[in-house]
Backbone atoms as SQL, in Angstrom:
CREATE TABLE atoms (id INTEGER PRIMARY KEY, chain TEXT, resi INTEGER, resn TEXT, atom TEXT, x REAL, y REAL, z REAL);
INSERT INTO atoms VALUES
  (1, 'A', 1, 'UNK', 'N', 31.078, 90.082, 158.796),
  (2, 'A', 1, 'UNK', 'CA', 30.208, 89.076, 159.367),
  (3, 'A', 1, 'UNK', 'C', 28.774, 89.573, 159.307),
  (4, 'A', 2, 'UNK', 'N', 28.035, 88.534, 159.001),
  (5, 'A', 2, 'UNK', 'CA', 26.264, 88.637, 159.136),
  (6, 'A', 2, 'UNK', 'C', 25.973, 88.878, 160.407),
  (7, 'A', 3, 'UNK', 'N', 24.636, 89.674, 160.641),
  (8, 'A', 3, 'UNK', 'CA', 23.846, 89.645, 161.784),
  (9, 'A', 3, 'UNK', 'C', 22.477, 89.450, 161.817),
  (10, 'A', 4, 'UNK', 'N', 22.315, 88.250, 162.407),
  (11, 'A', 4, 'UNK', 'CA', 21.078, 87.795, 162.233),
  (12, 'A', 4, 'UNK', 'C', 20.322, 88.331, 163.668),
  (13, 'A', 5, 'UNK', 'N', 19.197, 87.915, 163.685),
  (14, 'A', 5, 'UNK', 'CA', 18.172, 87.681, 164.758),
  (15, 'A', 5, 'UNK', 'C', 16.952, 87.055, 164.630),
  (16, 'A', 6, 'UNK', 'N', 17.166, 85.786, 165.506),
  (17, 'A', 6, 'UNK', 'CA', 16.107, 84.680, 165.595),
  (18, 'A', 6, 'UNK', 'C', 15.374, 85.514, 166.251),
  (19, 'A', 7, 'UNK', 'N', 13.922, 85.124, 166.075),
  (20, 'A', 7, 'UNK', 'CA', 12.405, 85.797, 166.532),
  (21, 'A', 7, 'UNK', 'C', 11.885, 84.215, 167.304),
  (22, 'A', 8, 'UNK', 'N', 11.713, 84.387, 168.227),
  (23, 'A', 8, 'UNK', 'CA', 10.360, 83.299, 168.724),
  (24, 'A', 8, 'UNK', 'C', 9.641, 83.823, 169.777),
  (25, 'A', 9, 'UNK', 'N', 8.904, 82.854, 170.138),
  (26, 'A', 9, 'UNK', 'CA', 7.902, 83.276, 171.112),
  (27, 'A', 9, 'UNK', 'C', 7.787, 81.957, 172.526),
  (28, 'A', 10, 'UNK', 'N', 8.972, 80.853, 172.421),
  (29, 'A', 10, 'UNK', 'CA', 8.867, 79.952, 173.440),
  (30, 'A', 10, 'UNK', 'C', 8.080, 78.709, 173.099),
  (31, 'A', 11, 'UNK', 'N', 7.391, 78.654, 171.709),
  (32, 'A', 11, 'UNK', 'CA', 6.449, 77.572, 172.248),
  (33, 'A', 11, 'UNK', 'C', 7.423, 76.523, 171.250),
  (34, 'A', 12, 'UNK', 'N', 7.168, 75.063, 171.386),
  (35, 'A', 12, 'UNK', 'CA', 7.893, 73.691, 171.147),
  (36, 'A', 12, 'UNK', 'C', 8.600, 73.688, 169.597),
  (37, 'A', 13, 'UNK', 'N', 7.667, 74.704, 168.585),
  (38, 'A', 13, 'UNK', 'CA', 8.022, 74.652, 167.179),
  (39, 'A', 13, 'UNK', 'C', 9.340, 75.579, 167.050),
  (40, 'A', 14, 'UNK', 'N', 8.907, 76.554, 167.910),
  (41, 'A', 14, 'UNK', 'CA', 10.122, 77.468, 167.594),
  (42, 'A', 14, 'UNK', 'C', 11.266, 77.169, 168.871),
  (43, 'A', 15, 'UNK', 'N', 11.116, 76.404, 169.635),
  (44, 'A', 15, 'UNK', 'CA', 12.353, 75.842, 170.710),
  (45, 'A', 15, 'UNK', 'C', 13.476, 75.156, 169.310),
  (46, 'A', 16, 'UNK', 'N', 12.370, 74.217, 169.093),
  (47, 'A', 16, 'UNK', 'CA', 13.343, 73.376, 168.264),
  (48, 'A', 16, 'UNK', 'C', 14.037, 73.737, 166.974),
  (49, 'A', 17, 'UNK', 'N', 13.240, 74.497, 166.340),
  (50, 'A', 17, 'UNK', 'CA', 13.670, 75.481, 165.109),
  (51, 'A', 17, 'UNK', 'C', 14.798, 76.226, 165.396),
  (52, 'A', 18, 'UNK', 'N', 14.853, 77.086, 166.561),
  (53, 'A', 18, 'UNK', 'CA', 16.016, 77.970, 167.578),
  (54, 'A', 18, 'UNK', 'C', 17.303, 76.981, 167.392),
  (55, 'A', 19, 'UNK', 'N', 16.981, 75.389, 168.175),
  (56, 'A', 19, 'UNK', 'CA', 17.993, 74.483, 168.595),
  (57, 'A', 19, 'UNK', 'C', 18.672, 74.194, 167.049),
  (58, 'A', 20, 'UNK', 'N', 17.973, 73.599, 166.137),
  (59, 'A', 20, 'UNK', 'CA', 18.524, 73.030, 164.544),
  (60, 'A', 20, 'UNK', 'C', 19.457, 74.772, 163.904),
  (61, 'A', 21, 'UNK', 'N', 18.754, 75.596, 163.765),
  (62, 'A', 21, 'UNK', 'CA', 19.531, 76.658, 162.977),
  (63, 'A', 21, 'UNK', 'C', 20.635, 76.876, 163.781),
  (64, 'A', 22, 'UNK', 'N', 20.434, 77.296, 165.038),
  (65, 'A', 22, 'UNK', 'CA', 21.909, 77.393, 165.734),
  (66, 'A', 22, 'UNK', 'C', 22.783, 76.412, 165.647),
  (67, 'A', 23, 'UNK', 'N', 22.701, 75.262, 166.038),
  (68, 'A', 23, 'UNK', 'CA', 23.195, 74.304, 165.706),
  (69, 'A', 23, 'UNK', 'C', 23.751, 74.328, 163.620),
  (70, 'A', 24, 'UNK', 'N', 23.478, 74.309, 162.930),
  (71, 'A', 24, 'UNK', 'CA', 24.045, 74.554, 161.768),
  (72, 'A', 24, 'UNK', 'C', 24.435, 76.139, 161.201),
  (73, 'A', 25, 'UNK', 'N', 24.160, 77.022, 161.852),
  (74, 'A', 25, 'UNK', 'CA', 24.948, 78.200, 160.928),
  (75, 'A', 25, 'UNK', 'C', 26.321, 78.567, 161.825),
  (76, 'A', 26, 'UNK', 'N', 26.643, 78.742, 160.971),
  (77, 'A', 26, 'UNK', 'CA', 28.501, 79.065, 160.999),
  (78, 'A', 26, 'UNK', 'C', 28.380, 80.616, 162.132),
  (79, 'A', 27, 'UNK', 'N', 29.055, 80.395, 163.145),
  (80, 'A', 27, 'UNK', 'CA', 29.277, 81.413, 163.999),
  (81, 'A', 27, 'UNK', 'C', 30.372, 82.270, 163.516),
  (82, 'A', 28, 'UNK', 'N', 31.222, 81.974, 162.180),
  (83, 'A', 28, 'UNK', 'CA', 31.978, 83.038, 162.172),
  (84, 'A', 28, 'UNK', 'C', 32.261, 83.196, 161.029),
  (85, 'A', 29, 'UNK', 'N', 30.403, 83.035, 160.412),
  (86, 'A', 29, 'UNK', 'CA', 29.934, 83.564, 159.303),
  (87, 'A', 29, 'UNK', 'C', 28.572, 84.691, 159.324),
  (88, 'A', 30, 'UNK', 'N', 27.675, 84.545, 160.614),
  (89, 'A', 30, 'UNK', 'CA', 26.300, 84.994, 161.113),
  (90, 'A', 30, 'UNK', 'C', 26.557, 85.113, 162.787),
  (91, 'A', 31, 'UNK', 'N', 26.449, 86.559, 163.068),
  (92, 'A', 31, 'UNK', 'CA', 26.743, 86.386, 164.560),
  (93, 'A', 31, 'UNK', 'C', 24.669, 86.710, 164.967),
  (94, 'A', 32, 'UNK', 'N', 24.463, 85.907, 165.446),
  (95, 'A', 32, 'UNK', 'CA', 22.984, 85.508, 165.951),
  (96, 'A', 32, 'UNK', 'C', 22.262, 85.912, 167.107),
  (97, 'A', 33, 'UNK', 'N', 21.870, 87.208, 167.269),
  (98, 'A', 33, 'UNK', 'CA', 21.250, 87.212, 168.527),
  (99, 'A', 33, 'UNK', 'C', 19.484, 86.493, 168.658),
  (100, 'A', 34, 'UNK', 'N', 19.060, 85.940, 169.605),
  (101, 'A', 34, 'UNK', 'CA', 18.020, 85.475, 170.088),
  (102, 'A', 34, 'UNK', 'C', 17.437, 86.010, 170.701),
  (103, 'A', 35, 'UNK', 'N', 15.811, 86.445, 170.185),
  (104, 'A', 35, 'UNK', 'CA', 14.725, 87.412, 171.064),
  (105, 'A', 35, 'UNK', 'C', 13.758, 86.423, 171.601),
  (106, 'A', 36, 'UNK', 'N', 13.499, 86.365, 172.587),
  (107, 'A', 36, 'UNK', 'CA', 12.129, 85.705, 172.775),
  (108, 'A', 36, 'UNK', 'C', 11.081, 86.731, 173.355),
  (109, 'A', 37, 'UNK', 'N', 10.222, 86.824, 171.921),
  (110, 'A', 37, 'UNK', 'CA', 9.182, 87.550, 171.953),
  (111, 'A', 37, 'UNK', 'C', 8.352, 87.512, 173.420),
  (112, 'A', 38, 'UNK', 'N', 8.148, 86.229, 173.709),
  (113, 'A', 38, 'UNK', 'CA', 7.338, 86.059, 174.961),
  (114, 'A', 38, 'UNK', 'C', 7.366, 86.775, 176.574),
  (115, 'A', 39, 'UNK', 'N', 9.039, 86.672, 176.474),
  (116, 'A', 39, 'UNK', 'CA', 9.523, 87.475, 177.781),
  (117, 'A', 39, 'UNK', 'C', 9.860, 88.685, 177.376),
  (118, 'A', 40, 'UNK', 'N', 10.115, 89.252, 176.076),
  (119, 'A', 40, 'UNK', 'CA', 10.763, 90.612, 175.771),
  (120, 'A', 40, 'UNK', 'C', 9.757, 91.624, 174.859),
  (121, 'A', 41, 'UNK', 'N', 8.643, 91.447, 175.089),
  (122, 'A', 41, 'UNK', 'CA', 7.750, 91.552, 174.332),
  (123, 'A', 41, 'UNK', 'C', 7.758, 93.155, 173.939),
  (124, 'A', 42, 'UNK', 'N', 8.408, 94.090, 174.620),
  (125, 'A', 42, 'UNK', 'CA', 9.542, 95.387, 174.074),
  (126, 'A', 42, 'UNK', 'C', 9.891, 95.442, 172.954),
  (127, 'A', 43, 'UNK', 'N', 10.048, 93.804, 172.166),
  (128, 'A', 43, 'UNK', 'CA', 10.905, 94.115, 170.893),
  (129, 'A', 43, 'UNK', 'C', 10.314, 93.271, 169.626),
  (130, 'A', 44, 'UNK', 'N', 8.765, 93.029, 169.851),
  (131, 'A', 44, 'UNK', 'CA', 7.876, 93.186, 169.111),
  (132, 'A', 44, 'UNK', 'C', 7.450, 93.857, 167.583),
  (133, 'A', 45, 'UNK', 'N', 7.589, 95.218, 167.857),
  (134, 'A', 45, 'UNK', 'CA', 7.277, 95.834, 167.099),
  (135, 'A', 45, 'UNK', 'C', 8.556, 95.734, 166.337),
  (136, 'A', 46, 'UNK', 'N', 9.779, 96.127, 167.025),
  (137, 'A', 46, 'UNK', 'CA', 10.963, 95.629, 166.398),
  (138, 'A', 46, 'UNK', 'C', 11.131, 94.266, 165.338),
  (139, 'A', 47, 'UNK', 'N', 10.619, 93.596, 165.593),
  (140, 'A', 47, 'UNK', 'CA', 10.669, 92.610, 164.745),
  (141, 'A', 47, 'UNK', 'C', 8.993, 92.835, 163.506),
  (142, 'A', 48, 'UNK', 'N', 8.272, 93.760, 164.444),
  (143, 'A', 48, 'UNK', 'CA', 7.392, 93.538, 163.132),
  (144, 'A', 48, 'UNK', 'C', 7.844, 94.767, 161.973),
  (145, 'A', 49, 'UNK', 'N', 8.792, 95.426, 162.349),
  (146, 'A', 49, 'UNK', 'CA', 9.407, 96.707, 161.600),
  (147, 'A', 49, 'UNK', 'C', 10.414, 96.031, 160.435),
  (148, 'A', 50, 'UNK', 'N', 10.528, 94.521, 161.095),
  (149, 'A', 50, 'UNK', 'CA', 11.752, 93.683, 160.159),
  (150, 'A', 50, 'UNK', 'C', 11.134, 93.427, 159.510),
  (151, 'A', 51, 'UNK', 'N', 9.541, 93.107, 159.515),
  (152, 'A', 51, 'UNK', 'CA', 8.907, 91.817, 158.649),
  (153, 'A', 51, 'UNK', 'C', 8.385, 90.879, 159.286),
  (154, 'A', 52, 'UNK', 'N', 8.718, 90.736, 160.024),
  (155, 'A', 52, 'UNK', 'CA', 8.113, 89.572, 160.639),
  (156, 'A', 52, 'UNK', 'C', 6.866, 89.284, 161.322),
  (157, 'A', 53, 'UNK', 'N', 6.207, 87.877, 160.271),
  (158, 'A', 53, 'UNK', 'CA', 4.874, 87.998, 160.127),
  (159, 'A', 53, 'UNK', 'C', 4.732, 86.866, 161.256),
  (160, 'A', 54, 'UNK', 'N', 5.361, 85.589, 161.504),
  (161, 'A', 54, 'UNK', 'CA', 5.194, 84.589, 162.210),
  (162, 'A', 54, 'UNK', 'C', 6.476, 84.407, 162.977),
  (163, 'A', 55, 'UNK', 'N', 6.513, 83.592, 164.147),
  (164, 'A', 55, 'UNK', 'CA', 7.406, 83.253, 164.868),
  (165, 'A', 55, 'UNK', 'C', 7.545, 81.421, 164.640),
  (166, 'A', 56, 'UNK', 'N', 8.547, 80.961, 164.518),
  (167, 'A', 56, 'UNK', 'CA', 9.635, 81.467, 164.792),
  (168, 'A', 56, 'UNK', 'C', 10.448, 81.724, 163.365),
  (169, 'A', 57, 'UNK', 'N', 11.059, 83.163, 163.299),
  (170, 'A', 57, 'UNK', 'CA', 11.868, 83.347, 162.179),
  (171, 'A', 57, 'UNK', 'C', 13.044, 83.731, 162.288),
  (172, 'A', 58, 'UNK', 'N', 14.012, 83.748, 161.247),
  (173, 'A', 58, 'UNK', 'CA', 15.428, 84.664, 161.302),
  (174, 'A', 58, 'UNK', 'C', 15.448, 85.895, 160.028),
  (175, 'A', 59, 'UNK', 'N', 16.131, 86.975, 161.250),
  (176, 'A', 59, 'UNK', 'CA', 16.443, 88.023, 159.980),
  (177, 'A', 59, 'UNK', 'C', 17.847, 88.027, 160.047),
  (178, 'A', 60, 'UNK', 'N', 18.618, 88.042, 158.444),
  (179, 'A', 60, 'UNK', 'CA', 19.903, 88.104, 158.343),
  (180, 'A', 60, 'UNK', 'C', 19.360, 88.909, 157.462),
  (181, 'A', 61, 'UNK', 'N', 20.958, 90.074, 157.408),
  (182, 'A', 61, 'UNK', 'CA', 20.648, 91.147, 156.752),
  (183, 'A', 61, 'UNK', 'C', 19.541, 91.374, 155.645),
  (184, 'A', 62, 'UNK', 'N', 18.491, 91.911, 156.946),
  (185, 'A', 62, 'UNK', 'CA', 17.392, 92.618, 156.431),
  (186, 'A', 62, 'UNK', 'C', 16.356, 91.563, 155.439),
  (187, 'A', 63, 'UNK', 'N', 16.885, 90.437, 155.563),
  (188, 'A', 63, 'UNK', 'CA', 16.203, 89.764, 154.617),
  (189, 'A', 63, 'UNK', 'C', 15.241, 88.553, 155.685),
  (190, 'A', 64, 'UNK', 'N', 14.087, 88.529, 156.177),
  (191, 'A', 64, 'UNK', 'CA', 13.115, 87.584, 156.905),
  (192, 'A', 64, 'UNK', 'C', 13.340, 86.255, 156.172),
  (193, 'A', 65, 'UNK', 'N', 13.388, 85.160, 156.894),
  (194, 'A', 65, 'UNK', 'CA', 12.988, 84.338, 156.704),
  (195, 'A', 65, 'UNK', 'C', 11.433, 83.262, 157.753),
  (196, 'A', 66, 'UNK', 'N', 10.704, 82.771, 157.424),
  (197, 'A', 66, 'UNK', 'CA', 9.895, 82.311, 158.211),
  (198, 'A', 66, 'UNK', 'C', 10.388, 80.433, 158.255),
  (199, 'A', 67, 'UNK', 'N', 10.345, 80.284, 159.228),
  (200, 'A', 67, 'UNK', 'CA', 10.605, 78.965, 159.184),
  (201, 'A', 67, 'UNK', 'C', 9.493, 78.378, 160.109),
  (202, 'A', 68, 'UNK', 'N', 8.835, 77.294, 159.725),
  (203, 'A', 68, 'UNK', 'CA', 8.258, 76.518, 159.727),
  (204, 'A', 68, 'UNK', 'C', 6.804, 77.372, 160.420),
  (205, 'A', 69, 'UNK', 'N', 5.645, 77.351, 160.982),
  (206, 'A', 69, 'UNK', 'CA', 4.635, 78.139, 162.092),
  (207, 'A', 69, 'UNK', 'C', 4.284, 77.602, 163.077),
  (208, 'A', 70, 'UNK', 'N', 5.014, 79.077, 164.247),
  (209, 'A', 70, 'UNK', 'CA', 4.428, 78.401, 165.533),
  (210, 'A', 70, 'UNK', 'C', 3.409, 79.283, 166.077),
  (211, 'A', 71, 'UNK', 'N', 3.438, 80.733, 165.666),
  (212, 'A', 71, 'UNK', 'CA', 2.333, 81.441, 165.933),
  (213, 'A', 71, 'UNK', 'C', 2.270, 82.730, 165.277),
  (214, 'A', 72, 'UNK', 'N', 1.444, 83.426, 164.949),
  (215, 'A', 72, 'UNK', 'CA', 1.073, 84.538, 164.290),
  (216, 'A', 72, 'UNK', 'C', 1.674, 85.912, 164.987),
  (217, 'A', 73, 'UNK', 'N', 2.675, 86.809, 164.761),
  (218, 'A', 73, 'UNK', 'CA', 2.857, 87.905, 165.890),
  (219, 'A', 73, 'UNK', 'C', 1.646, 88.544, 166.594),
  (220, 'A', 74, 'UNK', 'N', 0.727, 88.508, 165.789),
  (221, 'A', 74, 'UNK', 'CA', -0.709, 88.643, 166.189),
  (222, 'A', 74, 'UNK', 'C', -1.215, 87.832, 167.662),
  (223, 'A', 75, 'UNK', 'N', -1.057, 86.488, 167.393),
  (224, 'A', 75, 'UNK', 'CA', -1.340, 85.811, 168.418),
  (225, 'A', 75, 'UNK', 'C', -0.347, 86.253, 169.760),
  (226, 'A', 76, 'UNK', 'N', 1.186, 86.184, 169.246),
  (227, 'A', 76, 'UNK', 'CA', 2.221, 86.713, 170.000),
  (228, 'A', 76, 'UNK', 'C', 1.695, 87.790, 171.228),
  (229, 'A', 77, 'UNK', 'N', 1.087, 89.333, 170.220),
  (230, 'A', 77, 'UNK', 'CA', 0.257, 90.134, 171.296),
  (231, 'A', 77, 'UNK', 'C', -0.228, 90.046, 171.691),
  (232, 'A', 78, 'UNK', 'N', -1.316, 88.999, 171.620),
  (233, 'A', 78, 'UNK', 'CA', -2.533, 88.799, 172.301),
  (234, 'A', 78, 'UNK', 'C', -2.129, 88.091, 173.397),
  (235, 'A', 79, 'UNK', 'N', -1.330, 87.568, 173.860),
  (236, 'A', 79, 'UNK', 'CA', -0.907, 86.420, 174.867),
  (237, 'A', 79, 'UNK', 'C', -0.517, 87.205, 176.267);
């Protein structure tokens, strides 16, 4: 099985982005954990060690994807 991890940061683009991918990937094809940058902000760097340039994204093995922009990890820190 895959292991992913959704990246967001809470705000409306990446709520709904969170809601649609979960909603379509196969749970017992991608087991999915969910960070929200905003409250866990500990695991930041963690995700910028993945790649990850914008929120909200998914990493499945090792490979980033960015889906759609809700904010810059940049902005992420600054908040």
């Amino acid at each position: 099985m895959a292991k992913g991890v959704f990246y967001h940061a809470g705000c409306p683009v990446c709520v709904e982005a969170e809601q649609v991918f979960l909603e379509y990937l196969d749970p017992t094809k991608v087991a999915v954990e969910v960070v929200h940058l905003g409250t866990d902000r500990s695991r930041i760097e963690e995700a910028e060690q993945a790649g990850v340039k914008s929120v909200p994204a998914i990493v499945i093995n090792q490979v980033v994807y960015h889906i759609n922009y809700g904010a810059s990890l940049d902005d992420v820190k600054g908040s």
